[in-house]
Every structure is written in structure tokens, then in C-alpha cells.
PyMOL Python script that loads the backbone (N, CA, C, O; Angstrom):
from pymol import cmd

cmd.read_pdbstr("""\
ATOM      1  N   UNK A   1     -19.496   0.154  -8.185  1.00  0.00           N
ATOM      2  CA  UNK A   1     -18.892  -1.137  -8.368  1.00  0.00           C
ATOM      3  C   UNK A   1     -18.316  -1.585  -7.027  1.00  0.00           C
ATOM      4  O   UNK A   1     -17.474  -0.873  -6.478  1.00  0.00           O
ATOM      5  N   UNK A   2     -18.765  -2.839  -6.415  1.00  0.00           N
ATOM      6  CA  UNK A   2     -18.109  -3.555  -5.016  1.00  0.00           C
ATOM      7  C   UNK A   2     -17.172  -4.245  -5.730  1.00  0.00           C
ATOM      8  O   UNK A   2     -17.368  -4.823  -6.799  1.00  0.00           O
ATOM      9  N   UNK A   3     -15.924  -4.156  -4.982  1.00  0.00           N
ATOM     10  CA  UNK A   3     -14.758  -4.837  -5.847  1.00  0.00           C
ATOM     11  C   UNK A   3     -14.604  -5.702  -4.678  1.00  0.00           C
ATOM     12  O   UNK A   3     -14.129  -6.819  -4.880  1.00  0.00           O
ATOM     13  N   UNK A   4     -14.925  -5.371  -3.501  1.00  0.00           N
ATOM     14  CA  UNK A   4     -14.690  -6.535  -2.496  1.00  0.00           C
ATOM     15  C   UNK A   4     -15.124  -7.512  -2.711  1.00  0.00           C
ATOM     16  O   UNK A   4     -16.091  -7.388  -3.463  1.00  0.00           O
ATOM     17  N   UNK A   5     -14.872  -8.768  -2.371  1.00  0.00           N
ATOM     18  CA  UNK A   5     -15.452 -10.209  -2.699  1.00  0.00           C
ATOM     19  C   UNK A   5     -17.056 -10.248  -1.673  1.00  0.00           C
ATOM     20  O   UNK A   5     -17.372  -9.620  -0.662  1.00  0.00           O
ATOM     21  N   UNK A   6     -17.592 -11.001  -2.271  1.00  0.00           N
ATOM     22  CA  UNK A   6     -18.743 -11.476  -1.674  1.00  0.00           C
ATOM     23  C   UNK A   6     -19.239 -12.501  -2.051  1.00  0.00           C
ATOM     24  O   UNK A   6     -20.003 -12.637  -3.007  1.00  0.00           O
ATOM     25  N   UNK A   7     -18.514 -13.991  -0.719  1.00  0.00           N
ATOM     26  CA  UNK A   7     -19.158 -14.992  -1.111  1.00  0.00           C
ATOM     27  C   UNK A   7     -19.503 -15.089   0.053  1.00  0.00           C
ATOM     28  O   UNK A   7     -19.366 -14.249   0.943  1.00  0.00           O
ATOM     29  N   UNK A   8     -20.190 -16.604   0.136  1.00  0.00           N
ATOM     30  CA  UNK A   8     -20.920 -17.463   1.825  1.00  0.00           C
ATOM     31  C   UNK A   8     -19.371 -17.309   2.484  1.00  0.00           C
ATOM     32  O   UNK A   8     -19.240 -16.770   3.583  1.00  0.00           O
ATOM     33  N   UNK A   9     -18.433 -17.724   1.878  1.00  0.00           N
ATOM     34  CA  UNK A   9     -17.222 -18.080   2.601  1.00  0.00           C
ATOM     35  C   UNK A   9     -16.551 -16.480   3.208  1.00  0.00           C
ATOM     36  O   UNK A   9     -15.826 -16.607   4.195  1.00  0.00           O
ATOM     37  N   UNK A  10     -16.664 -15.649   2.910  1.00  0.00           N
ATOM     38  CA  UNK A  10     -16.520 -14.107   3.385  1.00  0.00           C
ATOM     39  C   UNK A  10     -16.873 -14.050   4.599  1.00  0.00           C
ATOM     40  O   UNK A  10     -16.067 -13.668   5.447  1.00  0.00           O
ATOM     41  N   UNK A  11     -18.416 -14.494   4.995  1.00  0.00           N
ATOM     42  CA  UNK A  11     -18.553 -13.991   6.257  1.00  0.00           C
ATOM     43  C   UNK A  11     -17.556 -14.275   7.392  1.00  0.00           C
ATOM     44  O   UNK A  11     -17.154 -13.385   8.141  1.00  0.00           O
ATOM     45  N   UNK A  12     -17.201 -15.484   7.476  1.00  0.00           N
ATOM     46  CA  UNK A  12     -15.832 -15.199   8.353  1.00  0.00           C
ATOM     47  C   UNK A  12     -15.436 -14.068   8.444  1.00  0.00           C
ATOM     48  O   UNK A  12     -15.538 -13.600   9.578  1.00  0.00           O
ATOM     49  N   UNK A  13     -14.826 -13.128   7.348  1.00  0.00           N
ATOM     50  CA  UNK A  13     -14.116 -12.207   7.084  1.00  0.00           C
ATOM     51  C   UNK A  13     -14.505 -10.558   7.819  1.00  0.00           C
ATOM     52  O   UNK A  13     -15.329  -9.736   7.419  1.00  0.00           O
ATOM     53  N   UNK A  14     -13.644 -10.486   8.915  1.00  0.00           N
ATOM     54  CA  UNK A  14     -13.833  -9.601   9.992  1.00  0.00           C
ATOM     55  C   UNK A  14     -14.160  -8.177   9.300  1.00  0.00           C
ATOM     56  O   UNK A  14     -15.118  -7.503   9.678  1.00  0.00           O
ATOM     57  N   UNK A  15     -13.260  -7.752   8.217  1.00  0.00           N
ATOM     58  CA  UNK A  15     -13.416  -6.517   7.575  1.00  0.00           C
ATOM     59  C   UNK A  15     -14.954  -6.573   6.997  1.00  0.00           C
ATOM     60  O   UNK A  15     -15.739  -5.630   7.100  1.00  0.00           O
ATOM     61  N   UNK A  16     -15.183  -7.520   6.526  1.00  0.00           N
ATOM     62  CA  UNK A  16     -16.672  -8.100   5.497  1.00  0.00           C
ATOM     63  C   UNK A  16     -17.821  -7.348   6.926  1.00  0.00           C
ATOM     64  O   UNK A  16     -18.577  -6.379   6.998  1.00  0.00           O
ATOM     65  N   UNK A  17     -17.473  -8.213   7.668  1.00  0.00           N
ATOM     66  CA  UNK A  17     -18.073  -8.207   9.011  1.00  0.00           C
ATOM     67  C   UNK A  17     -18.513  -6.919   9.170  1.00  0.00           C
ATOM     68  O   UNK A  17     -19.715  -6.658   9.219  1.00  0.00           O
ATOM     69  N   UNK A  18     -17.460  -5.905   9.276  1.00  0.00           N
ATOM     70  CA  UNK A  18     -17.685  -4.605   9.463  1.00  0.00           C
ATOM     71  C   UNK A  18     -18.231  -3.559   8.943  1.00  0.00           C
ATOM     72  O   UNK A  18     -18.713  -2.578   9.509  1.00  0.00           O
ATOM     73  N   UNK A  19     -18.121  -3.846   7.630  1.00  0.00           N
ATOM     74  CA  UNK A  19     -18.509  -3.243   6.550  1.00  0.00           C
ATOM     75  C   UNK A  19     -20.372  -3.252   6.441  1.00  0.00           C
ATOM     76  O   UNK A  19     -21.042  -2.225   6.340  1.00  0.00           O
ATOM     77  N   UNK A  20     -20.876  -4.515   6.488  1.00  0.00           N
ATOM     78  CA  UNK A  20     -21.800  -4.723   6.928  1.00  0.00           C
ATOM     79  C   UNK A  20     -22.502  -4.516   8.197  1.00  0.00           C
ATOM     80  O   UNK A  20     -23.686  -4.853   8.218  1.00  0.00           O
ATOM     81  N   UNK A  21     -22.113  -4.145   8.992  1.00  0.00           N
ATOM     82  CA  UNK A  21     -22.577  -3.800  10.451  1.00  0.00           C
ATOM     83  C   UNK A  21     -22.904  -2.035  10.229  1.00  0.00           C
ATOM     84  O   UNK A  21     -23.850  -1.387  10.677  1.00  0.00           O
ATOM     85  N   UNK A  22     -21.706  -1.556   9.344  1.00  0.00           N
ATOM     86  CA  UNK A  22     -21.948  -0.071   9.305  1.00  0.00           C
ATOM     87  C   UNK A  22     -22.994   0.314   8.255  1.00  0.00           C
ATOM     88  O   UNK A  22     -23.508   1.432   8.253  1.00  0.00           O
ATOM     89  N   UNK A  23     -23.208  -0.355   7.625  1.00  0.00           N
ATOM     90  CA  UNK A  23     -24.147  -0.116   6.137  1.00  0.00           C
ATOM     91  C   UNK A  23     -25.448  -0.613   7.187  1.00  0.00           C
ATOM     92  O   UNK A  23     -26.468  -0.031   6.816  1.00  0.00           O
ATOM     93  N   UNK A  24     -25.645  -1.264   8.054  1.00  0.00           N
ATOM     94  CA  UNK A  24     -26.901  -1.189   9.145  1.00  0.00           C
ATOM     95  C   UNK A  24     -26.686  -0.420   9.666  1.00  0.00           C
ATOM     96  O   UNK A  24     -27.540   0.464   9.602  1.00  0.00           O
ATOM     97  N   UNK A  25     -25.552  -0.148  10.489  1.00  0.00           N
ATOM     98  CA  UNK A  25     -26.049   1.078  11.585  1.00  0.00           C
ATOM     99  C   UNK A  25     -25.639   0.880  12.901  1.00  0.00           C
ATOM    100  O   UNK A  25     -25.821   1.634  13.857  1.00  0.00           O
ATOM    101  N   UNK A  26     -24.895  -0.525  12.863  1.00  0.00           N
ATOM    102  CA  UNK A  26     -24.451  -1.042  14.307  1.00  0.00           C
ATOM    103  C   UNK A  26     -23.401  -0.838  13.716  1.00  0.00           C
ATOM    104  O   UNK A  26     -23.179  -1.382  12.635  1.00  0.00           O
ATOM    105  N   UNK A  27     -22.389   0.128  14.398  1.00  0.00           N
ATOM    106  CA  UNK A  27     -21.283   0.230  14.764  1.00  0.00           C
ATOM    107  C   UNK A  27     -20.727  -0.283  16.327  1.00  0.00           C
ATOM    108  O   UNK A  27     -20.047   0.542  16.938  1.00  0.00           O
ATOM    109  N   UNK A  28     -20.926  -1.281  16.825  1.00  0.00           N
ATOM    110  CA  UNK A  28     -20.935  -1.359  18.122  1.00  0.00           C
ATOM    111  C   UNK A  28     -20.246  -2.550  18.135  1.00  0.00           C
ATOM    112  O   UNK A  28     -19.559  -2.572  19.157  1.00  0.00           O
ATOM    113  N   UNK A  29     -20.093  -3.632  17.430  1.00  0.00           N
ATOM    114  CA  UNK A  29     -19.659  -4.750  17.415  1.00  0.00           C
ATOM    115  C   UNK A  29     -18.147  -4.423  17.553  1.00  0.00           C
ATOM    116  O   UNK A  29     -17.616  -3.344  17.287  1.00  0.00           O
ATOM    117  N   UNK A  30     -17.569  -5.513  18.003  1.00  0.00           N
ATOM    118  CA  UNK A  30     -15.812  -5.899  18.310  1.00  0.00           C
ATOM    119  C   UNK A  30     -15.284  -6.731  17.115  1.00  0.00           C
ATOM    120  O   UNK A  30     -15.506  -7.941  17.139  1.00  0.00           O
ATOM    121  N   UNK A  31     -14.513  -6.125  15.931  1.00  0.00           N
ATOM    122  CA  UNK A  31     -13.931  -6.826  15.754  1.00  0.00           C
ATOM    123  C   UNK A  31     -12.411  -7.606  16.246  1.00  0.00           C
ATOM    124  O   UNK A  31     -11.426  -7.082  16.765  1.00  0.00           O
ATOM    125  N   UNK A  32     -12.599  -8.759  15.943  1.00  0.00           N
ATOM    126  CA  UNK A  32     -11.729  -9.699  16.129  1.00  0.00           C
ATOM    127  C   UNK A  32     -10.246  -9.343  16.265  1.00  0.00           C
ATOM    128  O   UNK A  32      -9.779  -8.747  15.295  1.00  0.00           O
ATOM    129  N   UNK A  33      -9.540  -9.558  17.134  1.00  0.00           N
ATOM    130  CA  UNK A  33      -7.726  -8.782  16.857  1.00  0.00           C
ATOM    131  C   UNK A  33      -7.300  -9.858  16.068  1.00  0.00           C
ATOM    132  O   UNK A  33      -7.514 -11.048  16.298  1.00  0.00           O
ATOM    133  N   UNK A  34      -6.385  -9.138  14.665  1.00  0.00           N
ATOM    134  CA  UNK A  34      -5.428  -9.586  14.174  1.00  0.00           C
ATOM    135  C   UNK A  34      -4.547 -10.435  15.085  1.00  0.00           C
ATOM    136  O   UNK A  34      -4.108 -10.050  16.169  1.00  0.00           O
ATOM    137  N   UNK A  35      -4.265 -12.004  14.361  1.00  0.00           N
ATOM    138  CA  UNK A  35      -3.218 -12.882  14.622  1.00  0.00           C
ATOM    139  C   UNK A  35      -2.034 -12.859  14.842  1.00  0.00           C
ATOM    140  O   UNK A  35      -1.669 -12.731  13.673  1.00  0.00           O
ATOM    141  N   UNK A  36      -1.025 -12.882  15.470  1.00  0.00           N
ATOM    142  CA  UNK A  36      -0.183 -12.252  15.386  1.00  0.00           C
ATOM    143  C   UNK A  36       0.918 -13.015  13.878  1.00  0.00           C
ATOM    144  O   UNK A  36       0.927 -14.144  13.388  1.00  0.00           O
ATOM    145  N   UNK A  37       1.617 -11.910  13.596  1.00  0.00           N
ATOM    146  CA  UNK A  37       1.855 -12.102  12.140  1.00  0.00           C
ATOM    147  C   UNK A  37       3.722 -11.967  12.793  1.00  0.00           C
ATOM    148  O   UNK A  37       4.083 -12.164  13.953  1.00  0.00           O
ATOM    149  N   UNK A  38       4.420 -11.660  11.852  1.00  0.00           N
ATOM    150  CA  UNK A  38       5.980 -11.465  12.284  1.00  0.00           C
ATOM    151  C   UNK A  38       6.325 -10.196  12.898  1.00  0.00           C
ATOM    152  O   UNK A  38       5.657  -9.169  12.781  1.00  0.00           O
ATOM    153  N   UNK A  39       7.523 -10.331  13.635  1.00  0.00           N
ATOM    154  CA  UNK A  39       7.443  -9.480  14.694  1.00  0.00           C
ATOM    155  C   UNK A  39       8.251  -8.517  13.780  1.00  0.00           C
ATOM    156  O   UNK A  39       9.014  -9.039  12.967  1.00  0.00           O
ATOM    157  N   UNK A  40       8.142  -6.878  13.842  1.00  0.00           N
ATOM    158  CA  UNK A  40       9.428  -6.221  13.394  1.00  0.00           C
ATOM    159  C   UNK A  40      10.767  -6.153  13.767  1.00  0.00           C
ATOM    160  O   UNK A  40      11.091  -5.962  14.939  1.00  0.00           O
ATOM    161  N   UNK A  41      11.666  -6.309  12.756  1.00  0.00           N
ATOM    162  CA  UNK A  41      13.095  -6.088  13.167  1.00  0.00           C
ATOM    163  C   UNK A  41      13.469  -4.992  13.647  1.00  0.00           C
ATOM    164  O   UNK A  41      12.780  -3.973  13.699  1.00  0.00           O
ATOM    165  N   UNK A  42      14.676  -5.129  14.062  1.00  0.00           N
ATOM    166  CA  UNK A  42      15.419  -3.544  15.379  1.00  0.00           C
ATOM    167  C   UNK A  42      16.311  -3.990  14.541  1.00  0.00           C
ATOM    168  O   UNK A  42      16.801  -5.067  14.202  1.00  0.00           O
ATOM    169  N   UNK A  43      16.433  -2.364  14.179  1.00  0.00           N
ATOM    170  CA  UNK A  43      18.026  -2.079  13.707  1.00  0.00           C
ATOM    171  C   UNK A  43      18.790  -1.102  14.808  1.00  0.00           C
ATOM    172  O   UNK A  43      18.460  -0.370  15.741  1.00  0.00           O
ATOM    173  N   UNK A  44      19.899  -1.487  14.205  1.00  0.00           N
ATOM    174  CA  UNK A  44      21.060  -1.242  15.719  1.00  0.00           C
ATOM    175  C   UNK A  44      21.965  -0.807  14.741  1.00  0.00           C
ATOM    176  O   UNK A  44      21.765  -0.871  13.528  1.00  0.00           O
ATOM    177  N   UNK A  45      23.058  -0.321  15.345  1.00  0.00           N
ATOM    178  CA  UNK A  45      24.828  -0.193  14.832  1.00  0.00           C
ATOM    179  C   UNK A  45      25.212  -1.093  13.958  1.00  0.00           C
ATOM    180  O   UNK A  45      25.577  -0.984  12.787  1.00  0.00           O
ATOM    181  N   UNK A  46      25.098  -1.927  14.605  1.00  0.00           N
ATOM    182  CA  UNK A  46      25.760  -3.554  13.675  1.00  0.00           C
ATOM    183  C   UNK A  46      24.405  -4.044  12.059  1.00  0.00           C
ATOM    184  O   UNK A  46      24.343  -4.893  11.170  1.00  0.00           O
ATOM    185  N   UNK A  47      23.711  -3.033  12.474  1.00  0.00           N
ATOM    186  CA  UNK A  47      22.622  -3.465  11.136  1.00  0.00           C
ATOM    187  C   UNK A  47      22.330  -2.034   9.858  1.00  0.00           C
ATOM    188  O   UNK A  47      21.664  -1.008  10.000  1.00  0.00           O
ATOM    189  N   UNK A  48      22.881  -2.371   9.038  1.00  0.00           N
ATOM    190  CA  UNK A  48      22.921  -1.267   7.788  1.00  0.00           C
ATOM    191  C   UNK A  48      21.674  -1.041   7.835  1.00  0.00           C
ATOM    192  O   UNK A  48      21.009  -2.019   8.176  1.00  0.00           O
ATOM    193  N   UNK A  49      20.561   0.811   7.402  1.00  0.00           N
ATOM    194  CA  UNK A  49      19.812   1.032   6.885  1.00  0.00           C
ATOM    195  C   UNK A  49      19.211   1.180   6.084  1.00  0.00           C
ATOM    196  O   UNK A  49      18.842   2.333   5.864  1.00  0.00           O
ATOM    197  N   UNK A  50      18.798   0.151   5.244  1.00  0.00           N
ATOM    198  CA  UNK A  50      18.814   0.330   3.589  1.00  0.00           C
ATOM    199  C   UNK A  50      17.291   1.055   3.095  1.00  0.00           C
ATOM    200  O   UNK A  50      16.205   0.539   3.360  1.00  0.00           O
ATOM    201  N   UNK A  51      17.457   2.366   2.321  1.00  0.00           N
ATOM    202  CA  UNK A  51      16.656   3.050   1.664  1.00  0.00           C
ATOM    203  C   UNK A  51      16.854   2.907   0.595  1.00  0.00           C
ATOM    204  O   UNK A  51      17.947   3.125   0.072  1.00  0.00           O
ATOM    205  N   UNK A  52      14.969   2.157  -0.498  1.00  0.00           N
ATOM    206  CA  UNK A  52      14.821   1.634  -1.492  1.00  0.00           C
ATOM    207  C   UNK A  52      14.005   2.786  -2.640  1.00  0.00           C
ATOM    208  O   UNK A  52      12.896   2.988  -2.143  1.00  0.00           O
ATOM    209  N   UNK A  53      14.069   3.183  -3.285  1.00  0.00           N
ATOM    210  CA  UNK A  53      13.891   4.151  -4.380  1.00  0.00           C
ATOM    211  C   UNK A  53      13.444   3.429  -4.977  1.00  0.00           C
ATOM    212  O   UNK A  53      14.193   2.457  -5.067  1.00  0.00           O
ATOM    213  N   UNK A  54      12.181   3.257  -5.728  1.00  0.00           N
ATOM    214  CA  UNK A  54      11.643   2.954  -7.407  1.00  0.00           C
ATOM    215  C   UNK A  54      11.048   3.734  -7.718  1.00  0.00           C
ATOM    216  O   UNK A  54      10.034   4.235  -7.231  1.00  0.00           O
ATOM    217  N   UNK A  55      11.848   4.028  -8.945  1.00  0.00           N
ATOM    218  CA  UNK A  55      11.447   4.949  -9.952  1.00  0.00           C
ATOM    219  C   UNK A  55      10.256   4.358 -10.521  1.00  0.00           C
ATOM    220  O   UNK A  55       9.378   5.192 -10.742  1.00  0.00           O
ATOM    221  N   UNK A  56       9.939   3.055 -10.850  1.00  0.00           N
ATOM    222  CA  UNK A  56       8.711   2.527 -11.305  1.00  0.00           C
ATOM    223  C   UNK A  56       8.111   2.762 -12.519  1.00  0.00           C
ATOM    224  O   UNK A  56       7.694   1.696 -12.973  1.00  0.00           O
ATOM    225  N   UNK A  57       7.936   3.489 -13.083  1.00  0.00           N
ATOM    226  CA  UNK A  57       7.695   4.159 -14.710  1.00  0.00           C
ATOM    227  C   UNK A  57       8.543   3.290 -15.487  1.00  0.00           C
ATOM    228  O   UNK A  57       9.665   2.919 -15.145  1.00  0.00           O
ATOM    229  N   UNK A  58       7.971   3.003 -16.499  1.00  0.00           N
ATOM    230  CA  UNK A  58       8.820   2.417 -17.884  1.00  0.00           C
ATOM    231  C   UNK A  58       8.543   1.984 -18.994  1.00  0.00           C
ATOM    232  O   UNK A  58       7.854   1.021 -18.657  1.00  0.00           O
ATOM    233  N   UNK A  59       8.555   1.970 -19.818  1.00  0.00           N
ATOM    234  CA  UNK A  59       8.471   1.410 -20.942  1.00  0.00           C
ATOM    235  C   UNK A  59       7.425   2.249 -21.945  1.00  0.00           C
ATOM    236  O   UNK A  59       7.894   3.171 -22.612  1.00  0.00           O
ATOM    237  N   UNK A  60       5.779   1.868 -22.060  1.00  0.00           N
ATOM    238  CA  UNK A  60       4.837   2.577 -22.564  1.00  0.00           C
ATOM    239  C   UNK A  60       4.146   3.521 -21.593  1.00  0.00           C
ATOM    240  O   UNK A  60       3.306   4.310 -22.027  1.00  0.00           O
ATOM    241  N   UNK A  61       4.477   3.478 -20.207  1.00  0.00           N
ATOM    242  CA  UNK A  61       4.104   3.510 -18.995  1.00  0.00           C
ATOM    243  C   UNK A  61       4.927   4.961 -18.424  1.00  0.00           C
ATOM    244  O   UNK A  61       5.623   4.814 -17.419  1.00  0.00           O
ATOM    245  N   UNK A  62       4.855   6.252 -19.012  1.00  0.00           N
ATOM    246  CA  UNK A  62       5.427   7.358 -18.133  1.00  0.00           C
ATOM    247  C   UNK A  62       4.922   7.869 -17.165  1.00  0.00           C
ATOM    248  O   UNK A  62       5.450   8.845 -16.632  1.00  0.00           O
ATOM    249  N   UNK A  63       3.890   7.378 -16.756  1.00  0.00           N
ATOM    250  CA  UNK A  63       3.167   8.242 -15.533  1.00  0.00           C
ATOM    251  C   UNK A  63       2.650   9.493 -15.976  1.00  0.00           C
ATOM    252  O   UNK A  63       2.064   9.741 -17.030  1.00  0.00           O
ATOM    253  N   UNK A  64       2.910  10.160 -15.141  1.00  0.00           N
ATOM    254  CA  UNK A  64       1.947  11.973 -15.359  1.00  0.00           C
ATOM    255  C   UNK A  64       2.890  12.394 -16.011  1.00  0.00           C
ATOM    256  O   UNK A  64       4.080  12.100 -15.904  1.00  0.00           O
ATOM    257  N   UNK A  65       2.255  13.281 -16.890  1.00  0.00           N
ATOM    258  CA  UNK A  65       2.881  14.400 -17.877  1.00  0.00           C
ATOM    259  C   UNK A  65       2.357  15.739 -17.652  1.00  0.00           C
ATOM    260  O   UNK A  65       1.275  16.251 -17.936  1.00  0.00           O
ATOM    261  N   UNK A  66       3.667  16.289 -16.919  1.00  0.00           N
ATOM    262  CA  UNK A  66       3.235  17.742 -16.549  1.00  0.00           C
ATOM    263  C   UNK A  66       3.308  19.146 -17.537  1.00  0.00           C
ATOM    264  O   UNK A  66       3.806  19.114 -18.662  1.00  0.00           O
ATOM    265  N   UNK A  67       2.743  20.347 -16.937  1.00  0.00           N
ATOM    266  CA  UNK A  67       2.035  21.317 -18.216  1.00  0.00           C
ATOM    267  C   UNK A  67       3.206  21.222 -19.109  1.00  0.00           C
ATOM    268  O   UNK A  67       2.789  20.955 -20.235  1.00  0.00           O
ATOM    269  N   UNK A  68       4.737  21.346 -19.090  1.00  0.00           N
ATOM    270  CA  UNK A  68       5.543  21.232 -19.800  1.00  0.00           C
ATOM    271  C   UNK A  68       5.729  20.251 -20.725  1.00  0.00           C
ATOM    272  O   UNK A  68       6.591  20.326 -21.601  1.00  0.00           O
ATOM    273  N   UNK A  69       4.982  19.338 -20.591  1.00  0.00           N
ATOM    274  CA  UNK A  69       5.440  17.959 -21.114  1.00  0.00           C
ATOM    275  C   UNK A  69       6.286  17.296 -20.514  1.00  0.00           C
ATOM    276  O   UNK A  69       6.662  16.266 -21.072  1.00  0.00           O
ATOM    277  N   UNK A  70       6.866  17.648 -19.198  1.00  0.00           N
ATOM    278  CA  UNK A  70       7.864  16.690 -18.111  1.00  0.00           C
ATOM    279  C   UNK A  70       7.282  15.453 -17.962  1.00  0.00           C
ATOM    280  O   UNK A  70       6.055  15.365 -17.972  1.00  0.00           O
ATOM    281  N   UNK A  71       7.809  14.721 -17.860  1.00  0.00           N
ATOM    282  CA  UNK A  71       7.400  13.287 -17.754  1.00  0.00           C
ATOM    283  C   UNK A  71       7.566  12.756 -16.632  1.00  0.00           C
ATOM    284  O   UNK A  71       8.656  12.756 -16.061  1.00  0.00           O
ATOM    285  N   UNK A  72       6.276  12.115 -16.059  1.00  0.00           N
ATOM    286  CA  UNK A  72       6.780  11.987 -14.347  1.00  0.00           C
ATOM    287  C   UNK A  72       8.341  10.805 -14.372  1.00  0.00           C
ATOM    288  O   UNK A  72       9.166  10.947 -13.469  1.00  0.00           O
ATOM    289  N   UNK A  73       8.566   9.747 -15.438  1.00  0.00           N
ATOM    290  CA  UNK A  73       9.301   8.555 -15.178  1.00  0.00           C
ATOM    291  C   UNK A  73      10.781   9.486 -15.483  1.00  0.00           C
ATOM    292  O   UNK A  73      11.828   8.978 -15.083  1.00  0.00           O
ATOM    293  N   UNK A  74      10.832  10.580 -16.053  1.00  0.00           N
ATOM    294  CA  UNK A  74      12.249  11.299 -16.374  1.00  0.00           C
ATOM    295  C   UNK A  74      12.653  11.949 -14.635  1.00  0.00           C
ATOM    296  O   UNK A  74      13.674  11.728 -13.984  1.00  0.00           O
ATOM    297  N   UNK A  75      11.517  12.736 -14.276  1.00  0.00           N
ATOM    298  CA  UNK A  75      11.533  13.185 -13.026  1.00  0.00           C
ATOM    299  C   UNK A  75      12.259  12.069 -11.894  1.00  0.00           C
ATOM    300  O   UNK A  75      13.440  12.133 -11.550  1.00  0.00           O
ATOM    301  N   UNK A  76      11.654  11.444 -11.598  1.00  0.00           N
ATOM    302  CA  UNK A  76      11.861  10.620 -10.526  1.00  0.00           C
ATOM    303  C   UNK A  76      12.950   9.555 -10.850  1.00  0.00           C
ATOM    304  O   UNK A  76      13.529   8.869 -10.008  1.00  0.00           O
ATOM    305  N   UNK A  77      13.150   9.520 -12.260  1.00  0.00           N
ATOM    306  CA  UNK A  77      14.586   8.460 -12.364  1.00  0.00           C
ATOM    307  C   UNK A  77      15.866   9.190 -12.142  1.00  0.00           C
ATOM    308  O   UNK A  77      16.932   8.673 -11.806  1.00  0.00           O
ATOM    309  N   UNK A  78      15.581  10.765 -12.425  1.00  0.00           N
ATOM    310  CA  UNK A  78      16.543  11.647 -11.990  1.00  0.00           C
ATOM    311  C   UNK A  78      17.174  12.035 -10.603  1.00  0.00           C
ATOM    312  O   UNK A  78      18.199  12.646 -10.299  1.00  0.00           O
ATOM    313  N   UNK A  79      16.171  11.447  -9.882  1.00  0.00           N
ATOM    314  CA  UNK A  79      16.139  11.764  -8.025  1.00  0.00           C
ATOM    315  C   UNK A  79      16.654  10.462  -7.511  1.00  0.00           C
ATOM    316  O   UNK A  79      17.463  10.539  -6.586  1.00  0.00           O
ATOM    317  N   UNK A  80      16.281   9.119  -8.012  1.00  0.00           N
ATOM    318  CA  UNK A  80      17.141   8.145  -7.717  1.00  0.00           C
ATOM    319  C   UNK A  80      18.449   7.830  -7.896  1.00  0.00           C
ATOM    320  O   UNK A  80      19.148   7.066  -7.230  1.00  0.00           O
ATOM    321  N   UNK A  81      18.852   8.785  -9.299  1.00  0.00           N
ATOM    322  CA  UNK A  81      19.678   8.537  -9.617  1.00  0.00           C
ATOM    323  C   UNK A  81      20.935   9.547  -8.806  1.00  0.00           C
ATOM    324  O   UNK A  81      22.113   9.191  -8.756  1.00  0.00           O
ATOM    325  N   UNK A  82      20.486  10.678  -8.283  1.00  0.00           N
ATOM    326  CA  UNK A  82      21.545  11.562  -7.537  1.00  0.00           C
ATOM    327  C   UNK A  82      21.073  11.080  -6.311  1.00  0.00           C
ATOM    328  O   UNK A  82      22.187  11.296  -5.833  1.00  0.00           O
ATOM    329  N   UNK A  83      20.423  10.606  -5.317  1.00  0.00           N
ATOM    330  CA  UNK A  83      20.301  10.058  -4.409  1.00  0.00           C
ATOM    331  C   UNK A  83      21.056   8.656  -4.358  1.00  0.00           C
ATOM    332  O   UNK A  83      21.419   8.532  -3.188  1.00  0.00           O
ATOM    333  N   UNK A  84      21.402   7.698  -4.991  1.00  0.00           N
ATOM    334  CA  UNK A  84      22.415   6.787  -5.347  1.00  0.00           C
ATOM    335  C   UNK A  84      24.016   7.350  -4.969  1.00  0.00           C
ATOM    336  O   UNK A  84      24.969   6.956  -4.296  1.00  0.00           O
ATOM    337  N   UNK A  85      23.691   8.465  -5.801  1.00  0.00           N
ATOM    338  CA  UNK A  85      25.763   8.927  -5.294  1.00  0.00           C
ATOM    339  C   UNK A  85      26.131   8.689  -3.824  1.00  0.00           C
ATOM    340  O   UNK A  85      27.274   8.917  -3.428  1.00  0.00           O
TER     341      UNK A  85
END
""", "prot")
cmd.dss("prot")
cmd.show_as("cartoon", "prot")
cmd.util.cbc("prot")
cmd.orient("prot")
């Protein structure tokens, strides 16, 4: 299954581009450099480090269930939750 898109309007599309060059056999082509997009922030003294945890699992949705029957969403809500203190 190609889940990548494939229309006329793709070929623009540098990755498309590439993908196709290697399924021939020319690996030799240049792709195009990325645009420049936003610059990264600098954190300093004066700027808090904030580390984000999701537990992510919920509802009908437990994730992996290990040989015990552990539940990955019990696991990992447990690690956010003592990592919080």
C-alpha cells in the first residue's frame, strides 16, 4: 500500500522527487534545501525549562498489555505522576 500522495501536483514535491529517482536508480540528483522555517529558541537563566509528559492512553484505548496484564496507560500515568512532585 503507497500511502504517499500521488498526484500531477506532487511532482513539485522534493521528497516525491526522490523517492522516484531511487526506485530508478539515480541517486545522484540534489535535492532542493528546505526554506527556512522558524528559528529555534535559546534558553538561558531568565527562561524556565519546561518538560512535557503524556501519558496519552485513555479511555477504550490502554495501549500494550503486558504478560501480567499491566496495562501500558496504568504504567506510564504512574511515572508522570511521581515525576510531577
Amino acid at each position: 500500500m503507497d500511502l504517499y500522495p500521488a498526484n500531477a501536483q506532487d511532482m513539485q514535491d522534493p521528497l516525491l522527487a526522490l523517492l522516484e529517482d531511487y526506485n530508478k536508480g539515480d541517486l545522484e540528483k540534489q535535492v532542493p534545501p528546505a526554506q527556512s522555517g522558524p528559528q529555534p529558541g535559546k534558553a538561558g537563566r531568565d527562561r524556565p525549562i519546561v518538560i512535557m509528559l503524556d501519558p496519552g492512553h485513555g479511555g477504550e484505548d490502554s495501549g500494550a498489555v503486558g504478560k501480567y496484564k499491566t496495562r501500558e496507560k496504568d504504567v506510564v500515568l504512574q511515572i508522570a505522576r511521581r515525576c510531577a512532585l
